[in-house]
Backbone as numpy.savetxt, mean C-alpha at the origin, in Angstrom:
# Nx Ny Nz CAx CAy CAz Cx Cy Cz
-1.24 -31.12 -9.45 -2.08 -29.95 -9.45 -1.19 -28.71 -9.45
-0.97 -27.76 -10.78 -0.94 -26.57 -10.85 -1.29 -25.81 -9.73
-0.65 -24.73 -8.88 -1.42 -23.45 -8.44 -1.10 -22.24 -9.78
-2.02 -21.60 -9.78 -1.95 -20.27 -10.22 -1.43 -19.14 -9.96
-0.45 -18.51 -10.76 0.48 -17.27 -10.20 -0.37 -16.03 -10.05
0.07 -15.35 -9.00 -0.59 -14.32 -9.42 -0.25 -13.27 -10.28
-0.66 -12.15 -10.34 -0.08 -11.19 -11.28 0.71 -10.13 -10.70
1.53 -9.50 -11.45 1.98 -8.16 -10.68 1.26 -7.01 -11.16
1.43 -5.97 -9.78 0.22 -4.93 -10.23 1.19 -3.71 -11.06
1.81 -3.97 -12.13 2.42 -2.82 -12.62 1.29 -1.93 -13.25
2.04 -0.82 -12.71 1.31 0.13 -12.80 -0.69 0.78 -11.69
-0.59 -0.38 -10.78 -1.64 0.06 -10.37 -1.81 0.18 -9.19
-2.29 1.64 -8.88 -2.01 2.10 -7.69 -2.65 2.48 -6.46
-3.71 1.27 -6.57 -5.29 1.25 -5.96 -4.81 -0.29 -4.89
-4.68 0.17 -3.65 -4.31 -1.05 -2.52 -5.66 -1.69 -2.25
-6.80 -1.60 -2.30 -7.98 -2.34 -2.23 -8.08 -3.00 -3.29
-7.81 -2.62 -4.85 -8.08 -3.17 -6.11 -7.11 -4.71 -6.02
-5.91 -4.00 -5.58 -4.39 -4.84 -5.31 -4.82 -6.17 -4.48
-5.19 -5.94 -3.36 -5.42 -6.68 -1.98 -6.64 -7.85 -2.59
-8.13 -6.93 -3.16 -9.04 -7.97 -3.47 -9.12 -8.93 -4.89
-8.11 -7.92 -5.90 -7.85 -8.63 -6.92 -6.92 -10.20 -7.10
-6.19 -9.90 -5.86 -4.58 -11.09 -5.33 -3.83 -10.67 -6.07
-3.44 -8.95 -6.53 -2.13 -9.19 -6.91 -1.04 -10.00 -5.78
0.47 -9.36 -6.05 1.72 -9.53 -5.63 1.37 -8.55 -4.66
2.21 -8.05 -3.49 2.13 -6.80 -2.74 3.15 -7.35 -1.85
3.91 -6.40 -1.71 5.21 -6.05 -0.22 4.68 -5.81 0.94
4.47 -6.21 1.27 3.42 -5.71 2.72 4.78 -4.91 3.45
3.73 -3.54 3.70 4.41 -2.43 4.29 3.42 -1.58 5.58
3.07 -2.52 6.11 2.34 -1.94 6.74 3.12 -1.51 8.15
4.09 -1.98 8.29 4.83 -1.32 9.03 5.31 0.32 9.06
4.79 0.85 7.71 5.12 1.95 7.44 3.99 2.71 8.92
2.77 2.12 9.04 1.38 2.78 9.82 1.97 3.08 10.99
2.48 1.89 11.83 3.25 1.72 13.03 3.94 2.97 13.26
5.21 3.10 11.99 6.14 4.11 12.07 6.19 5.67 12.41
4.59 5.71 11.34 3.99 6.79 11.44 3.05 7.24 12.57
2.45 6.38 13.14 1.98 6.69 13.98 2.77 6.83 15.66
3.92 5.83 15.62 4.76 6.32 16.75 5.49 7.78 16.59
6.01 8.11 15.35 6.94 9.39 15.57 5.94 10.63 15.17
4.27 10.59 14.98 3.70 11.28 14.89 3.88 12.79 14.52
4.43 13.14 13.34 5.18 14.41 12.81 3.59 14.78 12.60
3.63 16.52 12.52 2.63 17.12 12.23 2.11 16.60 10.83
3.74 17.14 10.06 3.70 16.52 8.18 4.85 15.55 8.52
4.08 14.70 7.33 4.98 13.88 6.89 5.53 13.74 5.28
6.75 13.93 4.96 6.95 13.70 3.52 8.13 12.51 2.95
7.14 11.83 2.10 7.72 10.64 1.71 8.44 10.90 -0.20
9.85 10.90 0.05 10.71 11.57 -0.95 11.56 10.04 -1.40
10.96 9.83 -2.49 11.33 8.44 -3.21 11.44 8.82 -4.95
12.33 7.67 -5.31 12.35 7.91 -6.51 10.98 7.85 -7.61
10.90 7.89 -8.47 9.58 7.61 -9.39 9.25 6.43 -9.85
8.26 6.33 -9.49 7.69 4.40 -9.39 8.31 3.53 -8.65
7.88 4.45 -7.57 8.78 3.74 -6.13 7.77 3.19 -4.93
6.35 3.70 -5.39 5.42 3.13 -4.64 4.66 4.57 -3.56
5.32 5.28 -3.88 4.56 6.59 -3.11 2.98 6.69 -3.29
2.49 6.66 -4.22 0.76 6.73 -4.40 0.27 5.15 -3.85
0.98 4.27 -4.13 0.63 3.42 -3.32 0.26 3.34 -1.82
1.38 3.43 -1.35 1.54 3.78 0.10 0.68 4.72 0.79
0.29 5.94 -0.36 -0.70 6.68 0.14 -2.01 5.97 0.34
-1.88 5.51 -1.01 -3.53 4.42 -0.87 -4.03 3.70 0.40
-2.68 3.01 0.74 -2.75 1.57 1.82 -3.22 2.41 2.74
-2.45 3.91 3.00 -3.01 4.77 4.44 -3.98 5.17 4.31
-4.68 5.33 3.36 -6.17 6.04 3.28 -7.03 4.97 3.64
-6.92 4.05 2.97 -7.85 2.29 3.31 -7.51 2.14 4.69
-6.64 1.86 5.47 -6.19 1.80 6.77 -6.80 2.85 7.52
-7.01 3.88 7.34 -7.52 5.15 8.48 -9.10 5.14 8.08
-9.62 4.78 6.70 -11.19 5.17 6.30 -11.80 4.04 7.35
-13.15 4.45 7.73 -14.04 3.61 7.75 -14.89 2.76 7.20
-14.32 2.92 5.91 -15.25 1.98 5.09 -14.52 1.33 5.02
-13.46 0.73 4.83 -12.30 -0.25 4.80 -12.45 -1.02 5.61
-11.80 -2.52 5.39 -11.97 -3.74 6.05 -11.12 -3.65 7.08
């Protein structure tokens, strides 16, 4: 019996789409932890391009909304 690979999400930058579709994903949720212990007023996340920044934003918006699982 075959399993099925999943896919990678190039290019897509929707962490609910990611999560319920089964892409691939790095789990970074350690980033929440981080942020929420050193609690900066702002926070700025300075990465190269297509480095996962809109991502990351995503995961925190799904993580803090209430409509999220």
């Amino acid at each position: 019996m075959r399993e099925e690979k999943k896919w990678l999400p190039i290019g897509l930058e929707n962490f609910e789409k990611m999560i319920k579709d089964d892409y691939y994903y790095v789990d970074k949720t350690g980033l929440i932890s981080e942020l929420l212990r050193d609690g900066g007023l702002v926070n700025l996340f300075t990465r190269p391009r297509r480095f996962g920044k809109t991502l990351n934003m995503s995961m925190l918006e799904h993580f803090f909304s209430i409509e999220g699982d």
